[in-house]
C-alpha positions as CSV (number, residue, x, y, z in Angstrom):
1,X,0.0,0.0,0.0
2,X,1.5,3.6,-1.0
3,X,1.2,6.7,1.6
4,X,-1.6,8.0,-0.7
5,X,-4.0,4.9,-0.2
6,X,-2.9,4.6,3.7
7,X,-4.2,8.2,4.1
8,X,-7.4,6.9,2.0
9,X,-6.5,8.9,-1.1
10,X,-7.4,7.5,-4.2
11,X,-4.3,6.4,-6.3
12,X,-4.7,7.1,-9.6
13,X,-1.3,4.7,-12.1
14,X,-1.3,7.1,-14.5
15,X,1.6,5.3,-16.3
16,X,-0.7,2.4,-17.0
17,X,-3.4,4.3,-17.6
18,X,-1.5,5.7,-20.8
19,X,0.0,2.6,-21.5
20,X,-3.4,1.4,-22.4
21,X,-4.6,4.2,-24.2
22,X,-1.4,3.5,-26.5
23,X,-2.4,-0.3,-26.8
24,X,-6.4,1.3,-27.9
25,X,-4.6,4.0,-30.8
26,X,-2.8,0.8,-32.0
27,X,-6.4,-1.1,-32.1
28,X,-7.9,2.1,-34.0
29,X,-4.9,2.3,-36.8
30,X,-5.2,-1.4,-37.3
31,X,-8.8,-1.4,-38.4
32,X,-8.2,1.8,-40.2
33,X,-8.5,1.7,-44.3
34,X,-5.2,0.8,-46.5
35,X,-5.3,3.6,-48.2
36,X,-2.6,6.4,-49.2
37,X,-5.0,8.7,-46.4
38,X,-5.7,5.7,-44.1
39,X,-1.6,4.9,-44.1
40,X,-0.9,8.7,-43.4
41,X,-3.1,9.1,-40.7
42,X,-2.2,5.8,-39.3
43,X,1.3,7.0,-39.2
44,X,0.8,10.0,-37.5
45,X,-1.3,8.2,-34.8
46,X,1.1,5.5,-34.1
47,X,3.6,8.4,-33.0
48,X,1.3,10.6,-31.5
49,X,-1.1,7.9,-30.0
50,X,2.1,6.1,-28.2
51,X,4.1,8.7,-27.3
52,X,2.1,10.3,-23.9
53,X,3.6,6.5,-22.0
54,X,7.3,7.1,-22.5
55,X,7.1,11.0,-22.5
56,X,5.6,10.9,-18.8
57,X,8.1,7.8,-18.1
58,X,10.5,10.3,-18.4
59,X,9.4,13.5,-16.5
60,X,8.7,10.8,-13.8
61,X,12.6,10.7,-13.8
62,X,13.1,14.4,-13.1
63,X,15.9,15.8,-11.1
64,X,13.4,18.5,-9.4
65,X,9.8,19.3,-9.2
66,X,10.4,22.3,-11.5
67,X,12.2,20.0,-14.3
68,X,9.1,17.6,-13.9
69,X,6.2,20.7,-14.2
70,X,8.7,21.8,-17.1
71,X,8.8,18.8,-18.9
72,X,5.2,18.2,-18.4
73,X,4.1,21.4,-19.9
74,X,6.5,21.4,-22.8
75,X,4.6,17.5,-23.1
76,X,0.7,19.7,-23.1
77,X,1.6,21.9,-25.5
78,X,2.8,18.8,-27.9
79,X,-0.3,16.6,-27.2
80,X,-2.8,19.7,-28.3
81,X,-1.0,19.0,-31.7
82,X,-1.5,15.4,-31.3
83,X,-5.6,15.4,-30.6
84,X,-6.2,17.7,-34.0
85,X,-4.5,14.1,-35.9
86,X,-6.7,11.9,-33.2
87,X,-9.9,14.0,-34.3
88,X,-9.1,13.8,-38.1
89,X,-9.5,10.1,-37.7
């Protein structure tokens, strides 16, 4: 048990939480047309759609708070890019 659920604080694993929203984009490209559109949006979803698991991964190993909040928001700013390709398909 973590300090967050012995105080009775909800723990919310974010990391696996985006691992399976990777593990869902790959689900959505595979039943996605073959098509020269289909294979270019497909593309640009298997980068954007599995990128949020290692990106966080990484900010998790931070040297401060500041470098994590950083890294995060440099992350946001990236992912609003990402959900205009999610929405095209």
């Amino acid at each position: 048990m973590t300090n967050g659920e012995e105080r009775g604080q909800k723990q919310y694993d974010l990391e696996e939480r985006l691992i399976q929203f990777s593990v869902r984009i790959l689900d959505l490209v595979e039943a996605l047309p073959s098509t020269r559109v289909g294979n270019h949006i497909a593309g640009q979803l298997v980068r954007c759609g599995t990128s949020p698991a290692p990106n966080y991964a990484e900010a998790r190993s931070a040297e401060s708070r500041k470098d994590f909040i950083h890294f995060c928001g440099e992350r946001r700013n990236r992912s609003k890019e990402e959900s205009e390709v999610i929405a095209l398909s």
